[in-house]
N, C-alpha and C positions, 0 to 999 in steps of 0.2 A: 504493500500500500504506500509507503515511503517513496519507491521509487516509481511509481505512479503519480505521485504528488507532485514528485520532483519534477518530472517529465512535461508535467498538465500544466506548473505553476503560469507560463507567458501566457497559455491559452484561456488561464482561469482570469487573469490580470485584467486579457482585452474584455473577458464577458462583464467581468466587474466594472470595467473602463463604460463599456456600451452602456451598463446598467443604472449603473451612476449616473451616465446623463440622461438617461430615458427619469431617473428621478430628480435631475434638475426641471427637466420639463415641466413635471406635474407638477411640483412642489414649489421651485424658487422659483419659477415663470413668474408668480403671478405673485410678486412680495408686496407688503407693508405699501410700501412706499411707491406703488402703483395705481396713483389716487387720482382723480379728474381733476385738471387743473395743472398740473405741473407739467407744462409745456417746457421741453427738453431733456424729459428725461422716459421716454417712455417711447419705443420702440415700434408699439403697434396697440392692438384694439379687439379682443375676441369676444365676444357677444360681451359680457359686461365686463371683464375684468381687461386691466392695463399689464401692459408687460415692460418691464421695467429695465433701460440701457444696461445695470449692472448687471443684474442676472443673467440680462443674453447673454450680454460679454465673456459673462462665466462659461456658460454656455456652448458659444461660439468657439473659446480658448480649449475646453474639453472638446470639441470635432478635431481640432488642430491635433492635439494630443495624439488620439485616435487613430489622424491621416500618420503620423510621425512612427507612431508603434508598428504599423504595416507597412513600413518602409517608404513611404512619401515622402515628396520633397515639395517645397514651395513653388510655387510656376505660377503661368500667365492665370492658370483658372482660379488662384484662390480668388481672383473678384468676383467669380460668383457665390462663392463660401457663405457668405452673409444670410444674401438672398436666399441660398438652398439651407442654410439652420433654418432661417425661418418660416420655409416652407415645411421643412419636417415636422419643425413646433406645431406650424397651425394642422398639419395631417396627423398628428401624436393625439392634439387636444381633442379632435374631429371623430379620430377613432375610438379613444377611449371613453369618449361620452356614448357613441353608438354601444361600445360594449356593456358599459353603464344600466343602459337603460333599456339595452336589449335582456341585463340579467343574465350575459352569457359568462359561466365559469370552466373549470374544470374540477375534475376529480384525479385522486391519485391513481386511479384504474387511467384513466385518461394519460394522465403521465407517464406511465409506465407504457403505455402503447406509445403514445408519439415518441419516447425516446427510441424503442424499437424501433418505429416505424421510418421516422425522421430522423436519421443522425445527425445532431448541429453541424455545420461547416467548421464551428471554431475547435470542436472533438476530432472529425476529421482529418483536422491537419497534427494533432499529439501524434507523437513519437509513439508514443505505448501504445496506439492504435495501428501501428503502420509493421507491414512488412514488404520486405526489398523496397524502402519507400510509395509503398504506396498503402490506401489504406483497407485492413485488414477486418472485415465484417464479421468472421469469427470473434475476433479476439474481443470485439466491441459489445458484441452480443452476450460473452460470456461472463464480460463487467456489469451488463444494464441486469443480467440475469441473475447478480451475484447480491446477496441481501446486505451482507456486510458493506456495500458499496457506498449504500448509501449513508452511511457513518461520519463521512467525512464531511466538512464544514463546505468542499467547494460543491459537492454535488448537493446537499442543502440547497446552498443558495441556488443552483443550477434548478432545482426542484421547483421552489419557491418563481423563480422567473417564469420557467415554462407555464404556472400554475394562475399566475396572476398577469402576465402579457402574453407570453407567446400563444398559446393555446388557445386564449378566450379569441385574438384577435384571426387567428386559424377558422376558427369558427364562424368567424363576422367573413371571411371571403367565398367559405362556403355556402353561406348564405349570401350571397350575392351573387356568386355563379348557378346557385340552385335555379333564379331567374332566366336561365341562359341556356334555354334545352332550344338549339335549333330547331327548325321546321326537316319536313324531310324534302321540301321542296330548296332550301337552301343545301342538303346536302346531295341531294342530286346533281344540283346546278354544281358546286367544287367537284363533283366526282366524273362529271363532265370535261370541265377545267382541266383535269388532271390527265383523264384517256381519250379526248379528241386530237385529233392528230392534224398536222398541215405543212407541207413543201411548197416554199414560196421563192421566185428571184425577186429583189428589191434593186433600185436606185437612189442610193441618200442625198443629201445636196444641204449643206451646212450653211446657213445663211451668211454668213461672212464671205462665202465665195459670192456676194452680192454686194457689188459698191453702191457709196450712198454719196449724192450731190453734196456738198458743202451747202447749196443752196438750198436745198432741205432743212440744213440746218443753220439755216442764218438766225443770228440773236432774235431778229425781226418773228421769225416763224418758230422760234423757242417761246417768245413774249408773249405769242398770240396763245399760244395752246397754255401758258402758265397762269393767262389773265381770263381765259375761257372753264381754266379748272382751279380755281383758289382753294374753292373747299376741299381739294387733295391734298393741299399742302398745310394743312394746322398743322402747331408743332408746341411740345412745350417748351421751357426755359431752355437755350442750348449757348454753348460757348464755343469759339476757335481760341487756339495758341498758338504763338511761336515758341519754339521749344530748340535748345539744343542738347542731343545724348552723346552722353560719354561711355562710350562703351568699356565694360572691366577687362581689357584684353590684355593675354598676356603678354609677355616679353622675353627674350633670350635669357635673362637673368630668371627668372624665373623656370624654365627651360631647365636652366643648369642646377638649379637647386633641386628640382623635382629629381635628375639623374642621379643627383651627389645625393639623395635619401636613399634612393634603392640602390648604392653603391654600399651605404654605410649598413643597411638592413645584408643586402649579401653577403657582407664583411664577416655581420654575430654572425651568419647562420654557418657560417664556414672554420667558426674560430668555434664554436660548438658552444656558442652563449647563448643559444636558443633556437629552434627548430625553426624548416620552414612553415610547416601549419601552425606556428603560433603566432608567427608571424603575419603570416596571409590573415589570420582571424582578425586579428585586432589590425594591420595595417593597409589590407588589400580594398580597393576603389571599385573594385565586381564585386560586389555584394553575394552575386548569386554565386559564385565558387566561395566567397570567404568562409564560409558558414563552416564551410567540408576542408578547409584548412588549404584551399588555391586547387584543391582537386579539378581537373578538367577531364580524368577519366584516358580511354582509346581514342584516338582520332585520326583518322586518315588526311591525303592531301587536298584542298578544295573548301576544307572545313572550314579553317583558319583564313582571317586577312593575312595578305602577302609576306607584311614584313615578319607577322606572327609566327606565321608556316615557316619561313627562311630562317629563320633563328632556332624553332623547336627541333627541324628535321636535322639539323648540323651541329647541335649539342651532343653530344655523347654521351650516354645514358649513366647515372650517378651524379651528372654535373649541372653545376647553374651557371647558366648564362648572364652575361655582363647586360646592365642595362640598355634598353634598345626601344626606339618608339615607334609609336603605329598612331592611328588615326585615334584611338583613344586613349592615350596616353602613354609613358612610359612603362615596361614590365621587365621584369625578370623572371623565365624559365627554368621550372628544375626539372629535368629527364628522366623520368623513373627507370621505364623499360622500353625498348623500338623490337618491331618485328621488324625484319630484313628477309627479301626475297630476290633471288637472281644477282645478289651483293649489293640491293637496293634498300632505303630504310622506306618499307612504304605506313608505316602506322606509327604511332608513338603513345608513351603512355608520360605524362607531364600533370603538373600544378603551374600557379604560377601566381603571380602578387602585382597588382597595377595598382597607378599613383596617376589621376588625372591631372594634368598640368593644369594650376590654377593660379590667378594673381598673387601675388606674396604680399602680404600687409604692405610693404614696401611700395611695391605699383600700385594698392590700392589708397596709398596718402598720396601719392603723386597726380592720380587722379582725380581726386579730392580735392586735391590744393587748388588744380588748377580751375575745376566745376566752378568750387565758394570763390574763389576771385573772378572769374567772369559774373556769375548771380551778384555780389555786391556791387560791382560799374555798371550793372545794369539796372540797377536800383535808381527812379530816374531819369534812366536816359532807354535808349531804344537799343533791342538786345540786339536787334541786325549790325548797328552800328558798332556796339563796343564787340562784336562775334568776327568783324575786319579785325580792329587789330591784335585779337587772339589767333586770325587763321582758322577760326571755324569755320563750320553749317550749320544757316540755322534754317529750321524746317519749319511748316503749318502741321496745323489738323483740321481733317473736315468738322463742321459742326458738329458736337456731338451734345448727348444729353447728360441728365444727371441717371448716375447708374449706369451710364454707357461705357465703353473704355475708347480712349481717342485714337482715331487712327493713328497707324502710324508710332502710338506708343504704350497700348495697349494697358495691362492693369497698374496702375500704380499707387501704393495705399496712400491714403486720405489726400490725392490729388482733386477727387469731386468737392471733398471737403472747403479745401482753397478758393478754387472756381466759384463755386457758387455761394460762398457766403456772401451773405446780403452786401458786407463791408466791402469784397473786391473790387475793383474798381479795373476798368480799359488800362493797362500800360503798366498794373502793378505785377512784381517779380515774388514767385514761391520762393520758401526755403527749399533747398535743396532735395529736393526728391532721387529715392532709391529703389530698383528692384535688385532682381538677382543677379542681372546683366547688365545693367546699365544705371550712371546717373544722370540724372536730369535737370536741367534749368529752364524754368518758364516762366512766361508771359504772357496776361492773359491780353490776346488781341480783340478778342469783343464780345459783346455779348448779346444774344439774340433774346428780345424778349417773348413770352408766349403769346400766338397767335397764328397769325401767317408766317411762313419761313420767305423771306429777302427772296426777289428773281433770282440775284446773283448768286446765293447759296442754292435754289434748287436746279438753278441750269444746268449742270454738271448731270443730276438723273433725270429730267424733263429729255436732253440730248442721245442720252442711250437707250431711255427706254421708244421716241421714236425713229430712232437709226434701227433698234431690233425689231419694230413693227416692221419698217418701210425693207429690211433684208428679209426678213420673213414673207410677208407679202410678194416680194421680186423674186422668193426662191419660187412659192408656187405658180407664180405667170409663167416663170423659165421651166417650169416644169409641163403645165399646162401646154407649153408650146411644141414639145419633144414629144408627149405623147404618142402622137399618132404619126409621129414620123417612125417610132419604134419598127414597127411591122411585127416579122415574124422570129426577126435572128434575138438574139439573147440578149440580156441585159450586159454580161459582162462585156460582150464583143462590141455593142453599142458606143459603151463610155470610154473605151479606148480610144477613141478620137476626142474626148470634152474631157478638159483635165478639173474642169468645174464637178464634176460626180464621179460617184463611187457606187460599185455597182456590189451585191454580194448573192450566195441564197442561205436560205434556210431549211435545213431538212429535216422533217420528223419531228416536229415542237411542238408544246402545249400553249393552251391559251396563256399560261403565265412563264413560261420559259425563258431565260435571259437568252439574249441573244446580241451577238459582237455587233458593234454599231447600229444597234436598235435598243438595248439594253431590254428591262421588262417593261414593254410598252402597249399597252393594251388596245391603243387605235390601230397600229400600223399590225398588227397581230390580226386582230378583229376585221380587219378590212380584208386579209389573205381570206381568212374562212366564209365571209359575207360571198368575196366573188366571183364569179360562173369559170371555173375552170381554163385556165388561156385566156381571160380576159384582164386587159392594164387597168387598174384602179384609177380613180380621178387623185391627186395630189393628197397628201395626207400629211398634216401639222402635227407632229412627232413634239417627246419632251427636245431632242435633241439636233433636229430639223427637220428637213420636208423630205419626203418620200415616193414611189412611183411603189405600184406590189402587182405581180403579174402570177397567180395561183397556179402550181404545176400538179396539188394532188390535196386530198385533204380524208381524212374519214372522221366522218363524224358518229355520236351514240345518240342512238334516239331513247333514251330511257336508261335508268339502273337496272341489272340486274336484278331479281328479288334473292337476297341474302348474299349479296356483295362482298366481301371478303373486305372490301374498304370502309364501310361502312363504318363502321366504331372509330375506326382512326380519323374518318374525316368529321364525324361527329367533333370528337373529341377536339380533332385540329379547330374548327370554328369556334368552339366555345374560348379557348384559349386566345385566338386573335381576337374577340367581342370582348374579353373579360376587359381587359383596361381602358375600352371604352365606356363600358357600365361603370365599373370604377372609380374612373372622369368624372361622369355624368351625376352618380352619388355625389362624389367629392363635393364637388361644385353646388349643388344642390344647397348642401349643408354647411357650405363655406358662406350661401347666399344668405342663408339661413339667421348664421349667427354673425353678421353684418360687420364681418371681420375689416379691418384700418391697418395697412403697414405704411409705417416710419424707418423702417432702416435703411433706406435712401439716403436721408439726409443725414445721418452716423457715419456710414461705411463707404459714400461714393461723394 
């Protein structure tokens, strides 16, 4: 039982981690200090109660946690992090009240089946359940079946969860699939879908192989259609910046220091001051070899990037390789065992230890230094101007909104913040803004207020979206006009002379079949099966352009079978794609319901 404990502890950690916040939800969502009236500090709105900036916070900072334990790292998405805690909250609160008031529980009989039944994912991945890594249903079974088992405090608590959320909420989606029993005339039509058959030749024509006048798009005839459709263009508060990024890149110095670690790491492990897997554990930059101590197992030639392969194959087995880089960093190779065939090394058996080359505090003051001295001269003055005699770029960004990320420089924390506080003001400079790749200095260049969005700011999509009418439209005329010059020879022998089309077929496909330059397209599909054998289809407006379909064969099913052999699975299959529809459609309902208010907009973006 010890060494079961032991084994389970990280996996008990993250259930407790999950559990934890699932009881910040209920509990400190909705604190003291979540009172009508205290405008700014309250997050959002769920039927009556306020939910309160610190608690999210809390909140938000346990997801991080969570992403951190399962080996995440920070990127462009955490900007939506915010916004997705707070949709979980409001689908936690949603749910739980349905379960509520549905009076749906569980029983220990109940527990004890769904652990049978349902193995967690987070059990799944323990060690004590796994053999030859993978995992081990016997052994799982012979624990959930074992009474002493449940003695110990984590399956307690594991008990306790299943008994009081998992289960009950198990039961709330079975009742909402129970709503969800197909027609038999829906699964007719899929089983249809599935075994009607059709050989088609096609002709594509990609609307860009269609030029568009300039004079199409003169400002003048941009104006006219922007001034003919205003109500397209509402918009809320939106801002532009000039912005200049500093990117964290590295340097030769940096370079040589990243070499001179894995020189000093080869050094112990050869002077016999410590191994290479304990090395690789605590120091290696592959996470997914670190764990197994740089293991990489057999590997033949091909497996490996170039520079990888060339250094593993020409190690000779017992020894480790001198620092060497490849496209992800720096590594050194240790050579366990090589099969050799015809006096050739064709496999090898290696570990190995990498170090991503990354900025060294050193390049990251340097770049710092010189960010905060451009940002403070341009305090005042115009960042274009003082970015000359630094020898920058400085860039825009299209409008964007609050809660948007701006082109061009995507998420950057509490850059919404800046922008749109009421205090900002045209031509004032942030402090120094950071991600993981880059710093930033900006300026806010304007601001749009809510209502209509400026000509000049929608021009830019007013212009593309009628350039792709007007190539859309010219690809079907030029299609329209080829038809019937076709005749009787082929489609591929046809477009050999128009380097404007592409001609291909299709043999043997279903109504939903992908298909190479048609993708899963249901008109230009649908149109094959519609038409009279050897007869050209009129033009067809495809996701991915226009089309010509000339049907070589097709069979079609006039009815199911009675007792189908498909029948259950396509049942089955339907209910599965409608379920998060229904789901939706609940959700929403009850979201309308309790006339839910978010504010983390103006927190987080």
């Amino acid at each position: 039982m010890l060494t079961w404990m032991r084994k389970w502890t990280p996996i008990i950690m993250l259930i407790a981690l999950v559990g934890f916040m699932l009881t910040i939800f209920l509990e400190w969502g909705m604190g003291l200090d979540n009172i009508p009236g205290k405008k700014g500090q309250t997050v959002g709105k769920i039927g009556g109660d306020y939910v309160g900036i610190r608690e999210f916070s809390q909140i938000l900072e346990r997801r991080k946690q969570i992403i951190r334990s399962q080996g995440g790292q920070q990127s462009q998405d955490d900007a939506a992090l915010p916004m997705q805690v707070w949709d979980d909250y409001v689908s936690e609160v949603i749910t739980n009240k349905a379960v509520s008031d549905l009076k749906l529980e569980a029983t220990d009989e109940e527990v004890y089946m769904y652990l049978i039944t349902y193995p967690l994912p987070e059990i799944a991945r323990s060690e004590y359940f796994q053999t030859n890594g993978q995992f081990d249903m016997n052994k799982y079974l012979d624990f959930v079946k074992t009474p002493s088992s449940y003695d110990s405090p984590q399956m307690q608590y594991i008990e306790q969860m299943l008994k009081t959320d998992r289960i009950p909420k198990h039961k709330l989606s079975e009742l909402l699939a129970s709503v969800n029993e197909p027609s038999y005339s829906q699964i007719e039509y899929e089983y249809k879908a599935q075994n009607e058959r059709v050989s088609f030749e096609y002709i594509y024509m990609h609307p860009f192989a269609i030029s568009v006048s300039q004079e199409d798009l003169s400002d003048e005839k941009l104006l006219a259609h922007y001034n003919a459709n205003k109500a397209n263009f509402k918009t809320d508060e939106k801002a532009v910046l000039h912005f200049v990024r500093f990117p964290k890149a590295t340097t030769l110095r940096d370079e040589e220091m990243t070499a001179a670690a894995l020189t000093e790491i080869r050094d112990n492990i050869l002077s016999e001051n410590t191994t290479f897997a304990e090395e690789a554990t605590v120091e290696s930059d592959d996470f997914g070899s670190a764990k197994s101590g740089g293991e990489l197992g057999w590997f033949g030639k091909g497996r490996m990037v170039k520079e990888f392969e060339e250094v593993a194959f020409s190690t000779p087995a017992g020894e480790i390789s001198d620092p060497f880089k490849s496209n992800y960093g720096y590594h050194i190779v240790a050579v366990d065992s090589v099969k050799i065939e015809d006096g050739e090394v064709v496999e090898v058996k290696a570990k190995h230890i990498l170090k991503h080359i990354v900025p060294s505090a050193e390049t990251l003051d340097s770049i710092e230094s010189l960010a905060e001295n451009i940002r403070e001269s341009a305090e005042g003055n115009s960042l274009f101007d003082i970015a000359k005699t630094f020898s920058v770029l400085v860039d825009s960004t299209a409008p964007f909104g609050r809660g948007e990320n701006p082109q061009k420089i995507g998420y950057v924390a509490d850059l919404g913040n800046f922008v749109f506080d009421s205090e900002t003001k045209v031509g004032d400079v942030g402090k120094l803004f950071e991600t993981e790749d880059a710093l930033f200095v900006v300026q806010l260049k304007e601001k749009i207020a809510k209502g209509t969005l400026p000509f000049e700011h929608a021009k830019t999509k007013i212009k593309d979206k009628i350039s792709d009418s007007l190539r859309v439209r010219g690809a079907k005329d030029y299609l329209n006009e080829i038809k019937d010059k076709i005749g009787d020879i082929s489609f591929e022998e046809f477009v050999e002379t128009d380097d404007k089309l592409t001609a291909g077929i299709a043999e043997d496909v279903t109504r939903k079949q992908y298909i190479p330059n048609i993708g899963v397209n249901g008109e230009v599909v649908a149109a094959a099966f519609a038409a009279p054998q050897s007869a050209i289809s009129n033009p067809i407006i495809g996701d991915n352009g226009a089309y010509l379909v000339r049907t070589n064969s097709k069979q079609l099913v006039r009815e199911m079978p009675d007792g189908a052999p498909e029948f259950s699975s396509i049942r089955d299959q339907i209910k599965r794609e409608s379920m998060d529809n229904i789901y939706t459609d609940w959700f929403n309902s009850n979201k309308k319901r309790l006339k839910i208010t978010e504010n983390v907009r103006e927190f987080y973006y």
